[in-house]
Structure formats: structure tokens, C-alpha cells
C-alpha positions as CSV (number, residue, x, y, z in Angstrom):
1,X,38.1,144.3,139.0
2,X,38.2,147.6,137.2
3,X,41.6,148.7,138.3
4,X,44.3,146.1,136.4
5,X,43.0,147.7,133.0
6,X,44.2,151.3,133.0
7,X,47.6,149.3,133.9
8,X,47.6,146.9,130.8
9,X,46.6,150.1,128.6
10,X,49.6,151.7,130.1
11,X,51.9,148.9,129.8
12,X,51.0,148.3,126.0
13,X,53.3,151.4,124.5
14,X,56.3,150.3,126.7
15,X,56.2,147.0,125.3
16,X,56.1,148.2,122.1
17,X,59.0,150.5,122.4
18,X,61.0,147.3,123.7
19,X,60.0,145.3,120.7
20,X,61.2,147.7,118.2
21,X,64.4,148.1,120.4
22,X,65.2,144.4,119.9
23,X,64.0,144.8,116.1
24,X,66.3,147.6,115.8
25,X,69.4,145.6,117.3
26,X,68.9,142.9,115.2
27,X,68.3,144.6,112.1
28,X,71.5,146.5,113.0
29,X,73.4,143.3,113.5
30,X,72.7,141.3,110.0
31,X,73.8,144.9,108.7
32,X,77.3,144.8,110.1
33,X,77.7,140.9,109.6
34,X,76.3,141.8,105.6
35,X,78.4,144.5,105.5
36,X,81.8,142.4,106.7
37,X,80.7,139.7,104.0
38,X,80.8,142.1,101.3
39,X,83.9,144.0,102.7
40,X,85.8,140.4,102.8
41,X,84.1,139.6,99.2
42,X,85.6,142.8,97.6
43,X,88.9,142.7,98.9
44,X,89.5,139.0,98.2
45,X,88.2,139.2,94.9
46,X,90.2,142.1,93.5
47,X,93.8,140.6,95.9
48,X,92.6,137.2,93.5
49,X,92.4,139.2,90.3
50,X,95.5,140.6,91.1
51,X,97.5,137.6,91.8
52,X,95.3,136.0,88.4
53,X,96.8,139.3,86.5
54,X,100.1,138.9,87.7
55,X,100.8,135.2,86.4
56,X,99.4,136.1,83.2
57,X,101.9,138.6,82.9
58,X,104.4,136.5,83.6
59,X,103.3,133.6,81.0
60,X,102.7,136.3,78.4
61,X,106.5,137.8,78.7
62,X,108.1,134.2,78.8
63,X,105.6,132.9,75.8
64,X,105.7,135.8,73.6
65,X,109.5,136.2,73.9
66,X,109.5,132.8,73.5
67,X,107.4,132.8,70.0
68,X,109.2,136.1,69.1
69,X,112.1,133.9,69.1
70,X,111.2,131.6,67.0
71,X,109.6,133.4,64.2
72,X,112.7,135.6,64.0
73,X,115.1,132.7,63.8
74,X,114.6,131.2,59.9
75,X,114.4,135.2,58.7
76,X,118.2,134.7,57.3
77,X,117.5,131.6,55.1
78,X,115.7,132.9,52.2
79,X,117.8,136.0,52.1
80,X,120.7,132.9,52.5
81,X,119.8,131.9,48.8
82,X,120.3,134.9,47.1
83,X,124.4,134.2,47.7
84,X,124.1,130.4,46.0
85,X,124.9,130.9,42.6
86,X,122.7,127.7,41.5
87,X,119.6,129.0,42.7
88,X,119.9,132.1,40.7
89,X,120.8,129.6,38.2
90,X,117.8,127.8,37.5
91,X,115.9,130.9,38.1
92,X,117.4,131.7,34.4
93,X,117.1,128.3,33.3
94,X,113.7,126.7,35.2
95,X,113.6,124.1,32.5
96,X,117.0,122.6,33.2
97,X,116.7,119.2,35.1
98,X,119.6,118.9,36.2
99,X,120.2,122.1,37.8
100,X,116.8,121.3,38.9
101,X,117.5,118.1,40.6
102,X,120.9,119.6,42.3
103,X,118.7,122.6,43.9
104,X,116.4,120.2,45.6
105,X,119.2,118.5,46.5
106,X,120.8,121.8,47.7
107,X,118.0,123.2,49.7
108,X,117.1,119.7,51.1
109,X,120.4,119.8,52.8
110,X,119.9,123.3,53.8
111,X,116.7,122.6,55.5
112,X,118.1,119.7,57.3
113,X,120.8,121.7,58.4
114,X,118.0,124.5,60.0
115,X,115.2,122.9,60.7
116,X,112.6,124.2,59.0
117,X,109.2,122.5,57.7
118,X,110.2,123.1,54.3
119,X,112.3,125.3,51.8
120,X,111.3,126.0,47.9
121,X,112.0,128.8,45.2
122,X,109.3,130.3,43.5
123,X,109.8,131.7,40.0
124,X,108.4,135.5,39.7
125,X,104.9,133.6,37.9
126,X,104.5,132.4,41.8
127,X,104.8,128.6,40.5
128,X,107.1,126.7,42.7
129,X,110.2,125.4,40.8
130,X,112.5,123.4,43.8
131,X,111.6,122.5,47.0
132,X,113.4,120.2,49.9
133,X,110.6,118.0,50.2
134,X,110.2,117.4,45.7
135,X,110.6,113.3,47.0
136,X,107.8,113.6,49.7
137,X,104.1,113.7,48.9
138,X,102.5,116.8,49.1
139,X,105.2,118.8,47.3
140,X,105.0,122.1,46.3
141,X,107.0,121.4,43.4
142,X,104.8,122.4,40.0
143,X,102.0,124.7,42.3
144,X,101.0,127.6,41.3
145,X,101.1,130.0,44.7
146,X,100.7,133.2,43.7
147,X,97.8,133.5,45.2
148,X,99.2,133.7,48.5
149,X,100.1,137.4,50.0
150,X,103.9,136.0,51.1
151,X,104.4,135.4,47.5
152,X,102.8,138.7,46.3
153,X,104.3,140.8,49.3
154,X,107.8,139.4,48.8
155,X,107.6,140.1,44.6
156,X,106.0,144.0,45.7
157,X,108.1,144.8,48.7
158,X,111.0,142.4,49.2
159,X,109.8,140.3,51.8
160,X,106.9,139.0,53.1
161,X,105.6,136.6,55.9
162,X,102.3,134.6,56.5
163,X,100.3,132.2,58.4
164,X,98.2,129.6,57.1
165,X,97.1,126.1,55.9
166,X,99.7,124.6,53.5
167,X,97.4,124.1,49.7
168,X,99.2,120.6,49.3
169,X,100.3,119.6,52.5
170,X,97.2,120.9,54.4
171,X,99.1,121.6,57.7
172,X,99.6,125.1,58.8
173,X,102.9,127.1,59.3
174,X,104.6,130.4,58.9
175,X,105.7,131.6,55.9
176,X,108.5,133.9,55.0
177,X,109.8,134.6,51.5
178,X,112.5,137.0,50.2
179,X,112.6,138.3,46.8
180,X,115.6,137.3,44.3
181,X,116.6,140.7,42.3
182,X,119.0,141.5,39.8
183,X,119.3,145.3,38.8
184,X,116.6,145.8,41.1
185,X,113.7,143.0,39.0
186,X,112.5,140.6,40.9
187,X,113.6,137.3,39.5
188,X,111.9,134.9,41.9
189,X,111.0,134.0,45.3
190,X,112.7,132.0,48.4
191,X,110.3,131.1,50.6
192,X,110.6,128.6,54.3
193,X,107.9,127.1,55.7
194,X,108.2,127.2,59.8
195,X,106.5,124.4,62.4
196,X,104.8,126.4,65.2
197,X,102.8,123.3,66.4
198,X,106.0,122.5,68.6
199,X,105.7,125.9,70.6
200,X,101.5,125.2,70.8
201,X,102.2,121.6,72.4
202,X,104.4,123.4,74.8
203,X,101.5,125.5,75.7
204,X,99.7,122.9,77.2
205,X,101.9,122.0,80.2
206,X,100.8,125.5,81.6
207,X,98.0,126.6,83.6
208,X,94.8,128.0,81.9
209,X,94.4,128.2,78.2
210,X,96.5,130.1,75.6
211,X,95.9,131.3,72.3
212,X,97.0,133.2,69.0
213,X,95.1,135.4,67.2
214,X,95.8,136.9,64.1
215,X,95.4,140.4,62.6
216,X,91.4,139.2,61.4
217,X,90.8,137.9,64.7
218,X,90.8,134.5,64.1
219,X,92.5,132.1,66.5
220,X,95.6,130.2,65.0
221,X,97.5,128.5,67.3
222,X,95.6,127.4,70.6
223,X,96.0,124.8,73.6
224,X,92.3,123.6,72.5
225,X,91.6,122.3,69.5
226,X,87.9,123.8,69.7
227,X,89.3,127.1,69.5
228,X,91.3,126.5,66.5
229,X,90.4,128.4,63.0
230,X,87.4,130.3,64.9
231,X,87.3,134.0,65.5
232,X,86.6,135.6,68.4
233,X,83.8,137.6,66.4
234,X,82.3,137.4,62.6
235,X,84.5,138.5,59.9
236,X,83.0,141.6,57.5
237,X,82.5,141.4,54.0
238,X,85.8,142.1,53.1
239,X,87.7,139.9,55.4
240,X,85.6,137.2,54.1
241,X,86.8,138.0,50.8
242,X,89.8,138.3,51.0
243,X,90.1,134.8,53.2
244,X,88.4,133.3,50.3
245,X,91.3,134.5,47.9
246,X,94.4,133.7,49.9
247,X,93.2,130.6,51.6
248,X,94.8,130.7,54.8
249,X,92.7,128.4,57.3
250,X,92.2,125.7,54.7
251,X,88.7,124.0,54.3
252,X,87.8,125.7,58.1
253,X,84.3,127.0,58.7
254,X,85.3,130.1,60.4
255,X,82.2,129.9,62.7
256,X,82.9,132.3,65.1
257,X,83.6,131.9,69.2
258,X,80.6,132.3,71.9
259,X,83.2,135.3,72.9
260,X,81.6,138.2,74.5
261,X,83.3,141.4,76.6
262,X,81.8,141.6,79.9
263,X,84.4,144.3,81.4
264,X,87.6,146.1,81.0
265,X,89.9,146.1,84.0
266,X,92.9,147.4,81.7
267,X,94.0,147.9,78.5
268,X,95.1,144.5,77.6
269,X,93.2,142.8,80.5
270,X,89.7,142.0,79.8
271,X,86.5,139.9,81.8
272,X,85.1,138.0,78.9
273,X,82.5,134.9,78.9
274,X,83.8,132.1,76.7
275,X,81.0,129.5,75.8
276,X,79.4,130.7,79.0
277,X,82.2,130.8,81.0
278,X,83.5,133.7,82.6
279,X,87.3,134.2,82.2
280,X,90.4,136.7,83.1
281,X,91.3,137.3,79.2
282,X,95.0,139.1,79.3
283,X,96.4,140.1,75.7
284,X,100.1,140.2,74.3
285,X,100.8,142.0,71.2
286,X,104.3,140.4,69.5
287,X,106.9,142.2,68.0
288,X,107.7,139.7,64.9
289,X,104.1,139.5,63.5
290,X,100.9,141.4,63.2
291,X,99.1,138.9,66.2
292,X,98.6,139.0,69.8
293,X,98.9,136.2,72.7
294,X,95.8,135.3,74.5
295,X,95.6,133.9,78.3
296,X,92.8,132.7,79.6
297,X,92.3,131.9,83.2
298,X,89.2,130.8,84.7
299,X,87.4,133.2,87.1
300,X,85.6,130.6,89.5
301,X,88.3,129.5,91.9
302,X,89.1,133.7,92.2
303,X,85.0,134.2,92.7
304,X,84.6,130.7,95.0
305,X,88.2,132.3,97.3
306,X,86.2,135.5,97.2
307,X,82.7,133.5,98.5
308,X,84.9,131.8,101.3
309,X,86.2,135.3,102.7
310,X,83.0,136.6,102.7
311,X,81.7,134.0,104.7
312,X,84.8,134.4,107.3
313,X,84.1,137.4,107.3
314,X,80.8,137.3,108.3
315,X,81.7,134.7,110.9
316,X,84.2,137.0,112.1
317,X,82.0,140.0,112.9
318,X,79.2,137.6,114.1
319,X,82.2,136.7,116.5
320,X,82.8,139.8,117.7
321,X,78.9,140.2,118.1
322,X,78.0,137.4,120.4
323,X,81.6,138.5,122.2
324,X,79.2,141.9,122.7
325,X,76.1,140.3,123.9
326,X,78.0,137.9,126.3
327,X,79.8,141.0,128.0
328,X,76.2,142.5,127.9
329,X,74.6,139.7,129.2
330,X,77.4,139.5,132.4
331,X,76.8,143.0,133.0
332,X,72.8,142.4,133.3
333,X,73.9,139.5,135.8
334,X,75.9,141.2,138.2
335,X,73.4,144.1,138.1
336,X,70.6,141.3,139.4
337,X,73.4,139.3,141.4
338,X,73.8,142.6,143.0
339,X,69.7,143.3,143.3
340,X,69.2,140.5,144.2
341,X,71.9,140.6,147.4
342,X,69.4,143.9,148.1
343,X,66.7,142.4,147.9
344,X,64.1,140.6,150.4
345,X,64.7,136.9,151.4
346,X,61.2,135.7,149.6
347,X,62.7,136.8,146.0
348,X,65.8,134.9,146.3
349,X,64.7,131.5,144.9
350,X,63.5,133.4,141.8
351,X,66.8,135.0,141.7
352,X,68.7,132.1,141.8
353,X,66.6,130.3,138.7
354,X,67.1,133.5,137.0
355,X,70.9,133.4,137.6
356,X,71.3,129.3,136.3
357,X,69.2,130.5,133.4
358,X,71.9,133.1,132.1
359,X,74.7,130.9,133.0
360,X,73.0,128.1,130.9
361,X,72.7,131.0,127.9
362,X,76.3,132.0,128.2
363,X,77.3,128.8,128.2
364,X,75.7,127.6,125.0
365,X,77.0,131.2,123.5
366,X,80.5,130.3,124.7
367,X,79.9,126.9,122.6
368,X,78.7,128.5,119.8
369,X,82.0,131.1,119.7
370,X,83.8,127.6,120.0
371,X,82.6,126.5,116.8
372,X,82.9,129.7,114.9
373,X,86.6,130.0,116.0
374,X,87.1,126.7,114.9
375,X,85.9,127.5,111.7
376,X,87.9,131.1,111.5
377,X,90.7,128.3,112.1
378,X,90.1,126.4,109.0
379,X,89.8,129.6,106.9
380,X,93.3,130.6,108.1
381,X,94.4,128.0,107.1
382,X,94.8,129.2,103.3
383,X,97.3,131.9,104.3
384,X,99.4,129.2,106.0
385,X,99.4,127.3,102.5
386,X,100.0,130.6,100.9
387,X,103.7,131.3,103.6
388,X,104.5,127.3,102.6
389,X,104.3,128.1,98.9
390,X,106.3,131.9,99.1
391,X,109.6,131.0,98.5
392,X,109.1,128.8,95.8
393,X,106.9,131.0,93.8
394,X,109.7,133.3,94.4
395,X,112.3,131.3,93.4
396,X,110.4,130.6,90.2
397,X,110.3,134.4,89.5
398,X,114.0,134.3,89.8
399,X,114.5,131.6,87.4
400,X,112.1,133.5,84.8
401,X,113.5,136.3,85.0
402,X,117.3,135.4,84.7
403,X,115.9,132.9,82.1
404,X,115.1,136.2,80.3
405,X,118.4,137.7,80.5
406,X,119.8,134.2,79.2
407,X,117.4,134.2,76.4
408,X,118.6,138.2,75.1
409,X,122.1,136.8,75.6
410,X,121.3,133.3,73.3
411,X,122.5,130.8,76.3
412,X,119.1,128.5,75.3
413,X,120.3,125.9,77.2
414,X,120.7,127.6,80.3
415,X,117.3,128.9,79.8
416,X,116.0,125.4,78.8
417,X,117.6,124.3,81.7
418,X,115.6,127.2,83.5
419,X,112.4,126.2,82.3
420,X,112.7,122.5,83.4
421,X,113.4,123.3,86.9
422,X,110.2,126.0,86.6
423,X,108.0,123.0,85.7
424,X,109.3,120.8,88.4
425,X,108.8,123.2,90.7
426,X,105.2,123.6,89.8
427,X,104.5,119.6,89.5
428,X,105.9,119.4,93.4
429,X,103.8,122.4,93.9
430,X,100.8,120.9,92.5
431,X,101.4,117.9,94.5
432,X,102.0,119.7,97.5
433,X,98.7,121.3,97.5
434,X,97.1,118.4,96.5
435,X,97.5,117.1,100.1
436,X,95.5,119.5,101.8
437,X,92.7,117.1,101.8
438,X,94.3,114.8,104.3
439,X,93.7,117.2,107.0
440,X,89.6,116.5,106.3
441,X,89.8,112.7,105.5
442,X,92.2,109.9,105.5
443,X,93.0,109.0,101.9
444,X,95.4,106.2,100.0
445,X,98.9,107.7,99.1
446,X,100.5,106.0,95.9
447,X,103.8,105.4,97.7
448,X,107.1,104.9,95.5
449,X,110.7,105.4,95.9
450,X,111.8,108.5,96.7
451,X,115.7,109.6,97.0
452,X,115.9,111.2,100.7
453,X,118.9,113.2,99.7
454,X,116.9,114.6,96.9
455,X,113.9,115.6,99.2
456,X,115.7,116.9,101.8
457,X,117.3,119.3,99.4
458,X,114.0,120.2,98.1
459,X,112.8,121.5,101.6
460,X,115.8,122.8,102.3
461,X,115.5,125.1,98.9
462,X,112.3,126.5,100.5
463,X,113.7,127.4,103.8
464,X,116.5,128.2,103.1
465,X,115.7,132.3,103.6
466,X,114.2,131.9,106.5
467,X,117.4,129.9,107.3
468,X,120.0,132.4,106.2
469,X,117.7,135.4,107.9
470,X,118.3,134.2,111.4
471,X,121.4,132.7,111.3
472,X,121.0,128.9,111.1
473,X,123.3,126.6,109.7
474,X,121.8,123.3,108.8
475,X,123.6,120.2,108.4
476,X,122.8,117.5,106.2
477,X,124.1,113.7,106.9
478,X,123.0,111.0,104.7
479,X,124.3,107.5,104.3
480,X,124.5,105.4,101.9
481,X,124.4,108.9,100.0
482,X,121.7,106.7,97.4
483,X,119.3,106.1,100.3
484,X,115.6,105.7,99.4
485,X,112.3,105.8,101.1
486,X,108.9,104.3,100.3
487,X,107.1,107.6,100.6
488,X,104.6,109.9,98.8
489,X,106.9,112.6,97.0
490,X,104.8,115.8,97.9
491,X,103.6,114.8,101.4
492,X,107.2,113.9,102.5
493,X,108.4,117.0,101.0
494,X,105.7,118.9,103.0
495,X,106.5,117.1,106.7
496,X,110.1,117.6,106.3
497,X,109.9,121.6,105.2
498,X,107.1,121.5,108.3
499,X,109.6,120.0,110.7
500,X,112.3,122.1,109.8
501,X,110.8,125.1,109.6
502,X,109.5,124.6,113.4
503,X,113.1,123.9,114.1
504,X,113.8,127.4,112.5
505,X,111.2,129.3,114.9
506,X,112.1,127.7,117.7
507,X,115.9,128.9,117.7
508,X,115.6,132.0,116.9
509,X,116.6,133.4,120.3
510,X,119.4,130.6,121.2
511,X,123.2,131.4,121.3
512,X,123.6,128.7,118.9
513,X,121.4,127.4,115.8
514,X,122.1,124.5,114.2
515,X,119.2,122.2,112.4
516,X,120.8,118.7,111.9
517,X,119.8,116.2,109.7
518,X,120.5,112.7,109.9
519,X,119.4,109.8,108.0
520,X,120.4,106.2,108.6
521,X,118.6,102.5,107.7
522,X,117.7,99.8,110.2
523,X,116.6,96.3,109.4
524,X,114.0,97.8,106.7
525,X,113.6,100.8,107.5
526,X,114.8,104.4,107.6
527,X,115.6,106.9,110.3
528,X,115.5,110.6,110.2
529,X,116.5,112.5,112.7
530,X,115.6,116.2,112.7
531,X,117.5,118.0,115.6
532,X,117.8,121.3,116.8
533,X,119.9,123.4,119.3
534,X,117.1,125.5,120.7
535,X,114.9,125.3,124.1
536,X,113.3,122.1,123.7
537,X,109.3,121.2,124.0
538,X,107.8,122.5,127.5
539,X,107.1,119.2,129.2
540,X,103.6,120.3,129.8
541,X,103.6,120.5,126.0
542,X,105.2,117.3,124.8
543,X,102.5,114.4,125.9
544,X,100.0,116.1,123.8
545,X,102.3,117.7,121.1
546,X,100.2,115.7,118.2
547,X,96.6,117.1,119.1
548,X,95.0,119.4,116.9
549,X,95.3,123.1,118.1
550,X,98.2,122.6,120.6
551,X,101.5,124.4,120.0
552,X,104.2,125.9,121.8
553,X,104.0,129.2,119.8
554,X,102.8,132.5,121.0
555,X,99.3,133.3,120.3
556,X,98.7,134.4,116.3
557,X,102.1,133.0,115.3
558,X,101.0,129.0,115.0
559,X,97.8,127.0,114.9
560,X,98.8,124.1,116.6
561,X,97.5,122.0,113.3
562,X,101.3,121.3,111.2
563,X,102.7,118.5,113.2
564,X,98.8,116.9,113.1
565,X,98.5,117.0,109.5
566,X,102.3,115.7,109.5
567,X,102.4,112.6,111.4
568,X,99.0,111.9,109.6
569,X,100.7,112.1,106.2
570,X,103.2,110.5,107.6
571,X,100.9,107.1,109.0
572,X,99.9,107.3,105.4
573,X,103.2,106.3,104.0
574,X,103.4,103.3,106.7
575,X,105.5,105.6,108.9
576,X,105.9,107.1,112.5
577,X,106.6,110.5,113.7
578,X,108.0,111.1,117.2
579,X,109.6,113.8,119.5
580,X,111.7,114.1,122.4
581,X,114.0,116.2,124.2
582,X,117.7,116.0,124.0
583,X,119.8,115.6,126.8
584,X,122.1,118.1,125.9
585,X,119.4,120.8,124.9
586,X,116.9,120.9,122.0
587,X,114.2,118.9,120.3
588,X,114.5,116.0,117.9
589,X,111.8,114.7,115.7
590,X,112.1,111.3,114.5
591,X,110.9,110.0,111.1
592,X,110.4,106.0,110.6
593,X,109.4,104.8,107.1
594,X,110.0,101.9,105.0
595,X,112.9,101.7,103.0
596,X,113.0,101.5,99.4
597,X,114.4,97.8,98.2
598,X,117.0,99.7,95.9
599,X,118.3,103.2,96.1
600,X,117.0,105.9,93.5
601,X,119.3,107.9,91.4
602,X,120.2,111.3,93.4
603,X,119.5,114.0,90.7
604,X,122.5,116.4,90.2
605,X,122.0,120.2,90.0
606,X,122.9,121.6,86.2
């Protein structure tokens, strides 16, 4: 009875040892997974602040040469009235009515002509004597504005410019005036009144918020109307002053912004909180005027892309973990499997449970790596989206930047033209994305008409580089040239650039690549045909081509998930989507949908 308790007192400082092993190897473990999170946290946050910085950019240079633009292109007209000899006219005779009446008349047609807000001549008293709107209400026609710093700069210097609220019509604009001399006295004033509203309202069709803010800090111009007349901080004792002199934000309360600087990544990019939201704040100062151009774009969908890739992250390296512990764990069985084959005949039941005990544990660990992969899966697919969306994006770059050199060489239609095909680019890409909820749940699509010779030109637009980089010409055959689906515009946009870029990877080793495209209509409906001249689908492949996570790709190159979340989009629309091999070599996908009851209008490139 004495002897077990020397062995238990013995035994005690082994099993200790053991126990703090295991608390070692775990503690080490949530280290590496914590330190993967924040490794994937960091480098997707600053890859998303870089990408956030990079549009701003991009929306700063086409809005500020944009505004540029159009507070340089009135400067002319007052200078323009200097060389009408009845302006200079009534200057010498203010009291004359009828020179009067023919000066409004004058610069009424002169304003038309332009397209200013308004045009009027100020005596050198600063009270206005003529104006293109003396009919209207709200004329500045008998005022007394010499208050304002455009009148006094333009009497003290020769010209002068100015933003503010109108004191009769109580609608802000920019001002520029130009003093009228003879032998160097200033005789009067010319001063236009320019509409900026027109360049705010186009503002608002793009992402984030913009705003203008003037030398005092006070936002002007903005894409909300709760940012309007505030500034981004108080105004000192002087400013204040000299507001309450001049006047120029009307009746507003100047109660300043819930602005404050949080950090400085640059020198004109900024991490601010705006009413309590953080935002990427990137700055623009312009060339014509004293201001600068404000972008905001919200931080949360960077932070929530930077919260995903930590979590991947982690999943990742708890991945590799458990991949450690099952090779671990096989080891320890064959080193038993083999002690066990050395060992006497009484011991082997125990082995044996011992044995369907691991294989039980690996098993469940092999379910659980399952799961994680699956969920690696998802968070890949992001980057797919992000290859889908490349060569637009690019192709909108191009069109900036070439709307640029149009705009220095003054072809504004060509850049107008520019911009529209910008902003339908980013509606499709909106709607494109928008999509990427079908692959969780089945949802309605609003199905309309939709020209097929339209959208197939769309997708082709996006792969067409891939296209041209290996050598694949791709035919297009539609008829009636007018025909028209029932369809969802994005999601058929996104099976057919699906469909044909599989036909591009799949022929890039074959002697010869061609992607056909053939549309017909039958009794209702329509039938695309997307062909190809490459090997075909393996056969072991083909029965099961729509199941998630089954492709013909090499491994890392596909997920096996694009023709799934196609033929689903396309069951949406009331349609089918089927393959087969051609006789003659190749794959063909076919495409059933309803058919529009009367063809769309097939819009023709500018």
C-alpha cells in the first residue's frame, strides 16, 4: 500500500511539464493566427486607401479643370464693354433714359448671347446704372454695391472677382468686374454675374461627396445642402468682420462643421471625422480663384475590406495550422501502428480503439479544413470581381485622360461625349456589382428589353485585351440586327463577358482561335450561341459542369463558381444555359431567353 505514492509524487512534475507544453503550443498558435489578422488588416487597409486616394485624384483633376474652365470663360465680357461706345456713353451721361434704356437693351442681348446669370455697369459711386435683367424682379438696377470687394477691387486694381449671395436676387454666383478708364480714372465698373449651381448639380452624379471652400474656409458650393455656408472651423474676429461688411453668404448663420483632423497621410490628403464620421478628405487648390476642391470618401467600406482580410487571414494561417497538427497527428499514428505491430497480442484491442480514435479526430479536422477552404473560397472571390472590373476601369482612365487633352485643345464636345460614356460605364459597373448577391440568395431581377447587339458589344469592350493578347478573333452574327431580349442589363452583360472569357482561356493553346457569336429568334424566344475552336469540355467534366467548385482549369487559375452564378442569373431572367461539344472540335454554350415583343434601338458609337 505504501509503494504507488513515491510514484504519483514522481509523476506530478512530468505532468506539469506536459501541461505547460500544450499551454505553450497554444499560446503560440493564437499568436501566429493574431499576427496573420493584423498582417492581412494592414496591408488591405493601406492597398484600400490607396485605391480610395487614387480616384480622388482622378475626380479632383477632371472637377477642378472642369471649374477652372468655367470661371475663366466670362473673364473677356466686362473687358468686352470697354469697346461699346454706348456704355462709356451713359457712364458720362447716367441720367439719360434713353441711352439708358438702349444699354439694357444692349447688354441683355449680350448676356443672351454668353450665357451668363446677369450683366450690369456700375458707375464709379458703385450704384448700378444698367443691367440685362432691369425688366426682371430683383434687379440691380438703382443698388448701391459698393460695398462689395469686386466693386472696390475692380475701381483699386482694374479687376476684381467674388463669390457670394446676390443682395437683390439672394442666389449666389461669381462675380467678375473690370474697370472702365479714361486717361487712366476709373469711370465705372462692368461687372457679370456667373451660375456655378450647374457645375454643383453635376457633382452629384459622382461617388462620395464634393465641396468648395473658399479662402475663409467656409464651404460654398457642395453636393449637400447641410454643408452649404458652414465652415470647416470658426471664423476669427476679423473674418467675422469683414463677412459682416461685404455680405457674401447672405442671411447664413455661419455655424461651423463638426470637422476635426484625425491624421495626415499627405499634404493634400487628410483622415478627418465629419459629424462623427470618419472620411478620406483629399484637397485641390484651383488655379482661377483663391479656393480649394474638397472630396470626401467614406472610410468604412476601406476599414470593413480591411476587417474581411483580416479574418482570411486568420483563417488562412489557422489552415495551415490544423494542416500541421494533422501531419503531427499521422506521424504519432504510425509511430503506435508501428508499436503496436511490436507489441504483445494482449495490447492489440487497446491499439486498435486507439487507432479508430485518431482516425475519427482526423476526420472531423479534415471537415473542419473543408469548411475553412470553403470560406478562403468566398473571400477570393473579391479579387475575381476586381479582374471582371480591370479593363473597364482602365478604359475609363483612357477616356479621362484623352478627355483632358480634348479639354486643353477646346473639342468640349468630344469631351462631353467622353464624360457620358464615363458615366455609363460606371452605371453598368454599378449594376454589375450589384449582382454579387445572387451567388448567396435567389432574388427578383427587373427584366426589360435589352438590345443583344448592344450587350454583346459591351462584353466584348471588356475582353477585348485579353482577346487581342492571345490572338483571338471573335465574330459577331446578329439577326434581325434590332434583336432584343427580356433580360436584366447588368446580369446578362456579366454571363456573356463570363462565357466568353472562358472561351478565351480555353484556346489559348489551339492552332486556331475563333469565339463566334450567334444570335437567332425561335417562336418567342432567342438563341445565343457562344462557340469556340479550342479542346472542348473533358467528358468526365461536362455532366457536372454547373456544380459549384467544378472547373476544367488548372488548380489556382478558376474556382469552378462562374458558370454557377451564370446559369443562376440566367434562370432569373426566365432563361436556360447549356453546353455541349461540337462535332467538329470545341465547346458551345447556349443561351435561351425570352424575346423582347419589339426590338430596342441599337445605340451607335459617337
Amino acid at each position: 500500500m505504501t509503494s504507488p505514492q513515491p510514484v504519483r509524487r514522481l509523476d506530478l512534475p512530468a505532468q506539469t511539464r506536459r501541461r505547460w507544453r500544450g499551454v505553450a503550443r497554444w499560446s503560440s498558435a493564437l499568436a501566429l493566427v493574431a499576427l496573420a489578422a493584423a498582417a492581412g488588416h494592414y496591408l488591405a487597409m493601406q492597398n484600400g486607401l490607396a485605391r480610395l486616394r487614387e480616384a480622388a485624384d482622378h475626380r479632383l483633376d477632371m472637377l477642378a479643370t472642369a471649374l477652372d474652365a468655367d470661371l475663366a470663360r466670362f473673364e473677356y465680357l466686362p473687358a468686352l464693354m470697354e469697346m461699346t461706345p454706348i456704355v462709356p456713353a451713359l457712364l458720362g451721361a447716367p441720367s439719360d433714359a434713353g441711352l439708358r434704356d438702349a444699354v439694357n437693351r444692349y447688354l441683355d442681348g449680350v448676356n443672351a448671347t454668353a450665357g451668363a446669370e446677369m450683366l450690369y455697369v456700375l458707375d464709379v459711386s458703385g450704384t448700378s446704372l444698367a443691367a440685362s435683367d432691369w425688366d426682371r424682379p430683383g434687379t440691380t438696377v438703382g443698388q448701391d454695391l459698393s460695398f462689395r470687394p469686386y466693386v472696390i477691387e475692380a475701381l483699386q486694381q482694374g479687376k476684381g472677382r467674388f463669390y457670394g449671395v446676390g443682395i437683390t436676387s439672394r442666389k449666389p454666383g461669381y462675380y467678375l468686374s473690370y474697370a472702365l478708364r479714361r486717361d487712366r480714372a476709373a469711370r465705372g465698373v462692368v461687372a457679370v454675374k456667373v451660375n456655378l449651381e450647374e457645375s454643383e448639380r453635376g457633382w452629384r452624379k459622382l461617388p462620395g461627396d464634393v465641396a468648395l471652400v473658399d479662402e475663409r474656409g467656409v464651404v460654398i458650393l457642395a453636393t449637400r445642402e447641410d454643408m452649404k455656408f458652414r465652415p470647416l472651423w470658426p471664423l476669427d474676429a476679423a473674418q467675422r468682420t469683414e463677412v459682416q461688411r461685404s455680405r457674401p453668404y447672405g442671411e447664413a448663420s455661419l455655424q461651423p462643421l463638426q470637422w476635426r483632423l484625425k491624421e495626415v497621410l499627405a499634404r493634400n490628403v487628410q483622415v478627418i471625422s465629419l459629424d462623427g464620421v470618419d472620411q478620406l478628405a483629399s484637397t485641390r487648390t484651383l488655379r482661377g480663384a483663391p479656393w480649394q476642391l474638397l472630396v470626401l470618401d467614406p472610410l468604412a467600406p476601406v476599414r470593413a475590406g480591411a476587417r474581411y482580410a483580416a479574418i482570411t487571414a486568420s483563417l488562412a494561417m489557422a489552415v495551415l495550422l490544423l494542416i500541421a497538427v494533422t501531419l503531427r497527428q499521422r506521424r504519432r499514428a504510425v509511430r503506435q501502428k508501428l508499436a503496436s505491430q511490436a507489441a504483445l497480442q494482449a495490447a492489440h484491442d487497446s491499439l486498435e480503439s486507439t487507432v479508430v480514435a485518431r482516425t475519427a479526430e482526423l476526420r472531423a479536422a479534415q471537415g473542419e479544413l473543408v469548411h475553412a477552404g470553403k470560406m478562403a473560397a468566398l473571400g477570393q472571390i473579391s479579387a475575381g470581381v476586381v479582374h471582371e472590373l480591370n479593363q473597364p476601369l482602365t478604359a475609363m482612365r483612357t477616356l479621362s485622360e484623352s478627355a483632358a487633352i480634348l479639354l486643353d485643345k477646346s473639342r468640349f464636345d468630344d469631351v462631353r461625349g467622353n464624360l457620358q460614356r464615363i458615366r455609363g460605364m460606371v452605371d453598368r459597373l454599378a449594376r454589375l456589382t450589384s449582382q454579387l448577391k445572387t451567388f448567396a440568395h435567389r432574388s427578383e431581377l427587373p427584366l426589360s428589353p435589352v438590345a443583344l447587339s448592344q450587350a454583346l458589344a459591351d462584353a466584348q469592350l471588356i475582353v477585348s485585351e485579353a482577346a487581342r493578347s492571345h490572338g483571338i478573333v471573335i465574330q459577331v452574327d446578329v439577326a434581325p440586327a434590332d434583336l432584343a431580349v427580356m433580360a436584366e442589363e447588368a446580369a446578362l452583360g456579366s454571363v456573356l463577358v463570363n462565357l466568353m472569357r472562358n472561351a478565351i482561356d480555353a484556346m489559348q493553346a489551339s492552332p486556331r482561335r475563333t469565339l463566334r457569336l450567334e444570335a437567332r429568334p425561335r417562336a418567342g424566344r432567342v438563341i445565343l450561341r457562344v462557340s469556340d475552336t479550342g479542346p472542348g469540355i473533358p467528358p468526365d467534366i461536362l455532366p457536372r459542369l454547373f456544380e459549384p467548385f467544378v472547373t476544367s482549369k488548372p488548380a489556382g487559375t478558376g474556382l469552378g463558381l462562374g458558370l454557377v452564378i451564370s446559369a443562376q442569373s440566367v434562370r432569373a431572367m426566365d432563361g436556360t444555359l447549356t453546353a455541349a461539344n461540337l462535332p467538329e472540335g470545341g465547346a458551345c454554350f447556349v443561351v435561351d431567353l425570352p424575346a423582347a415583343m419589339q426590338g430596342v434601338p441599337v445605340a451607335q458609337e459617337e
